[in-house]
N, C-alpha and C positions, 0 to 999 in steps of 0.2 A: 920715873913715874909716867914721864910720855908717851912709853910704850904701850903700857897698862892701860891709859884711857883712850889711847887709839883704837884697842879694840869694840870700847864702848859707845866710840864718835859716830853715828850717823849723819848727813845731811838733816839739815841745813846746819848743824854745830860744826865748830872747825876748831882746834888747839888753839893757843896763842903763843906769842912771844915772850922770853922773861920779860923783856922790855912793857910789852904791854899787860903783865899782868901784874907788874909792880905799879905802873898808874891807875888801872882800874881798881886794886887792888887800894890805893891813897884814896883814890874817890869816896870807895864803899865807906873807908874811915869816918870822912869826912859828913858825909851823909845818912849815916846809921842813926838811931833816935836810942834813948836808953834802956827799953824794952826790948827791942828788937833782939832774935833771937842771935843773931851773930854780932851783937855790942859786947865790946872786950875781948875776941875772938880771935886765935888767927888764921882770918878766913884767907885762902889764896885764891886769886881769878885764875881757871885756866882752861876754858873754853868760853865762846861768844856764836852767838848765833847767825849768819850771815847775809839774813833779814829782816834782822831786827836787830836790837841793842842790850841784849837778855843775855846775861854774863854767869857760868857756872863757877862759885865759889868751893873749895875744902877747904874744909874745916879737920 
């Protein structure tokens, strides 16, 4: 799947690690409200922004 979003990555977004997309990924768990449209989902982190803290989930 890495490949595949690499060609979608521009600046300022970068990939991530599995490592950190399994804790970003605990986080979103942890913080999601029961509305929210990815509650009970399983969202994956796997890109983040490199100026910010704005994290791309799939679903």
């Amino acid at each position: 799947m890495q490949e595949i979003l690499k060609s979608f990555m521009n600046e300022p977004w970068r990939l991530i690690s599995t490592s950190m997309s399994k804790s970003l990924t605990k986080e979103l768990e942890k913080e999601l409200l029961l509305k929210h449209i990815l509650y009970e989902k399983e969202a994956v982190a796997v890109a983040r922004r490199k100026n910010n803290d704005d994290v791309i989930f799939f679903d």
